[in-house]
N, C-alpha and C positions, 0 to 999 in steps of 0.2 A: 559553310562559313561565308563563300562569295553572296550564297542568296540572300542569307541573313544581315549582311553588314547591308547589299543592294537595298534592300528594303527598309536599315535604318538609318542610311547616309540618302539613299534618294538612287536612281537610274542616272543619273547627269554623274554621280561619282563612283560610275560601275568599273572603272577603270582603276580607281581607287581602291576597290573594296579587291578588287582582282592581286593588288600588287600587294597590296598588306598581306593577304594569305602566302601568296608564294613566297615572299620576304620569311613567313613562319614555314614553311616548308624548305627554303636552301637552310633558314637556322638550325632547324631538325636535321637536316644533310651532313654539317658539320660537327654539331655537337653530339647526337647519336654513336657513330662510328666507336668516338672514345669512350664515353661516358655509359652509353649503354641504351637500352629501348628502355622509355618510363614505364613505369605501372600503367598509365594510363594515358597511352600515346594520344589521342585526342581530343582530352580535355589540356592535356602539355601543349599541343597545336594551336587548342581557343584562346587558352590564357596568353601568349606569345602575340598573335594575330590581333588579342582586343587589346595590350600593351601597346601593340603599337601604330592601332588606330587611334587609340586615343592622345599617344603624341601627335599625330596628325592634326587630330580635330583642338586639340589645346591652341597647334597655332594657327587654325582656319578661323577665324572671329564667325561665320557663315553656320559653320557645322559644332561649335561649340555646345549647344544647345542639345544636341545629340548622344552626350559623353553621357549622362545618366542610363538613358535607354539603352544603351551599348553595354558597358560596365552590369547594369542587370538582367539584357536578354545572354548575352555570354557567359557572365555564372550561371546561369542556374545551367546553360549547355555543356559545361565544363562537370560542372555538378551530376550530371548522366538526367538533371529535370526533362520532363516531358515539355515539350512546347508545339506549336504550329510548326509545321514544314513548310518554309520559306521553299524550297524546289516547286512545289505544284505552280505557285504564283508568281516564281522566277521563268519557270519555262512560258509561260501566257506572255509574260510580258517582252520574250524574245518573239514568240510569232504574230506581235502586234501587224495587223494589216498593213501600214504604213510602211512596212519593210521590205525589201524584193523578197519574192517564196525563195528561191535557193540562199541568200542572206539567213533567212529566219532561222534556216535551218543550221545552218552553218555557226552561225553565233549562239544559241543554245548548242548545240556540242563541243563547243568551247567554251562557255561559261557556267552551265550549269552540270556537265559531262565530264569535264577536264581532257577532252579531246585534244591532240596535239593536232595541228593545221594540218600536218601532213597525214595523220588517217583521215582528218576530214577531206582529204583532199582524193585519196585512197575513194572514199565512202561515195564520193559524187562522181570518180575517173577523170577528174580533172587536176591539172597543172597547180604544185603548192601555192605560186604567189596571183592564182589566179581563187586558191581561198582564204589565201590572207587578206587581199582586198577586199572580198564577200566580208570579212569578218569586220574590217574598220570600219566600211561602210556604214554596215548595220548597227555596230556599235554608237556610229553618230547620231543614227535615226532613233536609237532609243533614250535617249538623253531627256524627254519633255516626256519619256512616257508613265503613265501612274501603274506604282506597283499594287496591284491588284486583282483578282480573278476578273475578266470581261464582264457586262451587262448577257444576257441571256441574245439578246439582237447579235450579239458580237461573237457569244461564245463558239458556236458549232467551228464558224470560217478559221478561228484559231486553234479550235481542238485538234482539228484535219495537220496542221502544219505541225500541232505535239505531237500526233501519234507517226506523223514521220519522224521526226528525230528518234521517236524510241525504236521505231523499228530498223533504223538506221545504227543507233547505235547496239541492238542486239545482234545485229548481221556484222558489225564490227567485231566485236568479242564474238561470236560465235566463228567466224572465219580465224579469228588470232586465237583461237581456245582461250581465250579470259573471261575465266567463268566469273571474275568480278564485274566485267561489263555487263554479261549475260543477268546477271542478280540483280545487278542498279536498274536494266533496264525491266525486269521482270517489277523488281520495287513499285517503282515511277508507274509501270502500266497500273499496278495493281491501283495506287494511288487516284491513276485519272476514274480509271475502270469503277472503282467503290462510292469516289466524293460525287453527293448528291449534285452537287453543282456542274461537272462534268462528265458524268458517266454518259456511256451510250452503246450503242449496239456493237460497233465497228470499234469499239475501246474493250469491249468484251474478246470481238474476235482476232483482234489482235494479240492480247493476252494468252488467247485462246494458241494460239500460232509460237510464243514466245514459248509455253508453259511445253508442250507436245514437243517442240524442238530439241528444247535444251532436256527435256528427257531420257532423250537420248547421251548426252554427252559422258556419262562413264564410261560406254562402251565404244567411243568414236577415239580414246586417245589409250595408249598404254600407260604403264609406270615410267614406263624410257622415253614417254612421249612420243610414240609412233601414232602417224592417223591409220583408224580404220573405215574403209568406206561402208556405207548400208546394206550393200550385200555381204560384208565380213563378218559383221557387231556381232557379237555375244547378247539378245537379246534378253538374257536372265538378267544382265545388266542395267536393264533401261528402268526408271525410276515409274515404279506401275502408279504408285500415290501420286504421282506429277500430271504422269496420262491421266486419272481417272480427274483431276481437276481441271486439265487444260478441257476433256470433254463436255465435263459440267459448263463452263465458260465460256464453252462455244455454241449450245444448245443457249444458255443464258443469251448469247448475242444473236440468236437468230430467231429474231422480231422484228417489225417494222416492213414498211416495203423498199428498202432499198438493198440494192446486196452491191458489197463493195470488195477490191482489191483483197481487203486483210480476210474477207469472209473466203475469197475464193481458195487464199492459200491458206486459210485456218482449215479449210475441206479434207486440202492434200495431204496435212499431215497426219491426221485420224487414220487414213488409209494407210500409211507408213507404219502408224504406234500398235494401231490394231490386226496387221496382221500376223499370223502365224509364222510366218517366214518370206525370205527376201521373193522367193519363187510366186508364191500363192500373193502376193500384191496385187489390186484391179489398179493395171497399168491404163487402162482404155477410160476407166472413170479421172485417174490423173489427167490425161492426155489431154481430156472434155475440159476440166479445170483452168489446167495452162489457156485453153483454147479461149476461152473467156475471159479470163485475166489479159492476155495480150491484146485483146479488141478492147479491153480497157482502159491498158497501158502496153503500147507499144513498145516495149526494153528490149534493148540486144540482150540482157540479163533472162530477162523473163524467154525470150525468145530459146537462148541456148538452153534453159533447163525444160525448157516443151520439148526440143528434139532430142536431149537427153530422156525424156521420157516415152518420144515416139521411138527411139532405139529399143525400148523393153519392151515395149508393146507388139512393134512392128518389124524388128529386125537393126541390125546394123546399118546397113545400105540403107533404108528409110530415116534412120537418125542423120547419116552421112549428109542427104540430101535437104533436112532440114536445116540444117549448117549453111546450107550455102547463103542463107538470105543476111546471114550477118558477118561471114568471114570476112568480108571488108568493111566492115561497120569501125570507123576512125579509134571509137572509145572501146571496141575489144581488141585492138593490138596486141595492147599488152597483159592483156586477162589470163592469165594461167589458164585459167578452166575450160578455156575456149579450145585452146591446143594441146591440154590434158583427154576433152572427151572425144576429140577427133582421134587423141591418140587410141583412143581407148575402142574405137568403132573399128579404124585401121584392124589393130589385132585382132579383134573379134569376127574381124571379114580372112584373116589369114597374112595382110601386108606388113609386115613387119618393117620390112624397111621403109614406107610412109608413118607407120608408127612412132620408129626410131627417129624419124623429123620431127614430128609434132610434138614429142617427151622432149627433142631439146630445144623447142623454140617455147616449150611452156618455162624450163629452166632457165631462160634468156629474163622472164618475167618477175615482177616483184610478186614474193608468197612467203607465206612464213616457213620458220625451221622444218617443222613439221610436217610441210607440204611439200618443201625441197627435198626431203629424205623418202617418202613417198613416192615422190618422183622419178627418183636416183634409183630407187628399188624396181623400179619399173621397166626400166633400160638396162639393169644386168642380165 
């Protein structure tokens, strides 16, 4: 609804188009509870949201003009009609080059994601009101900008900035288990990934990376909502129809001479979906992986899960000492995972009581329910 109203009010009333929906979303908040969920919770949200845009535009003299095109693209979306996906051409227009790269990205997860500032802020390991201000900012700088796919001169520089946010926000929902993230962002790739105008190799193997991941995910949570790690899964679990697609789409994306980031870790995950079991894995083919990616992109992120996978490869004490290069790295402080897989090396070497450190300064950390009981379970 925000892309859509963006697109027929203009980017200069993106702020507009933002509060009219949420004003139909607190409505829904209050009236639901009593009255009940509609038949058709969505088209009850359009019809609400276009009501009362068009009070707006009634008293703008500016935006007047608007009210037809409004009133007809929202019925027929009310109505379940088929129409354009305003999203594809709302995210391009968040990662207009004119905007700082960490902005771009931050403002499409909040307006085209419904990302709250603070997982965006979670998603970058930075301070909330240091991505709130990423977000006005950017919000200013797109106010002149035209809603519409790039020229072809323009498109690649912006696609690179889309297929961050999507991979940003499926590493979102995949860490919070919301498989609703997980789907939106699967959606959207498919979206970039298909349309003649933006497809490309690295939108493939990105897809490619979404599709293999979240395959897994029946067998990564319980009914009680317990996490299981990849050595635990019940791989009868993992969705074989997902794997056999996320493969197809990663052989789709390996064309071109360029190999990028999303190709390297679309690699790792094949090696995960296709093995036999957590034992029989080529940990040394992973290893090679990471090794490449990190001379790519140097992440304390990417870093921790190479020595996580030099631990399987090469031992505990080899994982251990891979660790060193980032345990003072400012932005893994507060990373759970950081002081989860120390813990987890500690015990694997016999030290329990360095163990019993690292399980509770990963609990000191923000992580969700699921990862806190995990963790809790780990220390009895």
């Amino acid at each position: 609804m925000v892309s859509t109203l963006t697109r027929i009010l203009g980017p200069r009333n993106l702020q507009l188009a933002e509060d009219v929906v949420q004003e139909a979303l607190v409505r829904a908040l209050e009236l639901w509870p009593h009255r009940g969920i509609p038949a058709n919770p969505a088209a009850w949200l359009i019809e609400v949201a276009r009501n009362r845009a068009l009070d707006v535009l009634r008293r703008e003299a500016s935006l007047a003009a608007k009210a037809d095109e409004l009133t007809r693209v929202f019925s027929a979306a009310a109505a379940g009609a088929e129409g354009m996906d305003d999203q594809l051409a709302m995210i391009f227009l968040c990662a207009h080059p004119a905007i700082p790269h960490e902005a771009r990205v931050a403002l499409t997860l909040k307006t085209v994601c419904g990302f709250s500032t603070s997982e965006i802020a979670r998603a970058f390991l930075i301070q909330e009101t240091a991505a709130a201000q990423r977000i006005v900012r950017a919000k200013r700088m797109v106010r002149d900008v035209n809603f519409a796919l790039p020229e072809d001169g323009e498109l690649a520089a912006r696609r690179e900035s889309v297929l961050e946010v999507l991979y940003l926000m499926f590493n979102e929902g995949y860490t919070r288990n919301a498989a609703d993230l997980c789907e939106e962002a699967i959606r959207l790739g498919v979206l970039v990934a298909d349309h003649p105008a933006t497809r490309a190799p690295e939108a493939d193997a990105l897809l490619a990376l979404f599709l293999l991941q979240s395959a897994r995910t029946p067998a990564r949570i319980d009914a009680q909502g317990d996490l299981f790690l990849l050595a635990d899964q019940d791989r009868d679990l993992w969705n074989s129809e997902r794997i056999a697609e996320g493969v197809r789409r990663f052989d789709r994306g390996a064309t071109g001479d360029r190999i990028s980031g999303y190709h390297l870790e679309a690699a790792i995950a094949p090696a995960h979906a296709t093995a036999a079991d957590f034992a029989s894995t080529d940990w040394r083919f992973i290893v090679d992986q990471y090794d490449q990616l990190y001379a790519l992109n140097p992440s304390p992120v990417i870093a921790l899960n190479r020595a996580a996978a030099i631990s399987r490869a090469e031992g505990a004490a080899a994982g251990l000492r891979a660790l060193t290069a980032i345990e003072h790295h400012p932005a893994m402080a507060g990373y759970y995972l950081l002081h989860a897989t120390r813990a987890r090396l500690h015990q694997e070497l016999g030290d329990h009581a360095s163990a019993a450190l690292s399980y509770a300064r990963a609990l000191q950390c923000g992580c969700s329910p699921a990862e806190r009981r995990f963790l809790e379970r780990q220390t009895m």
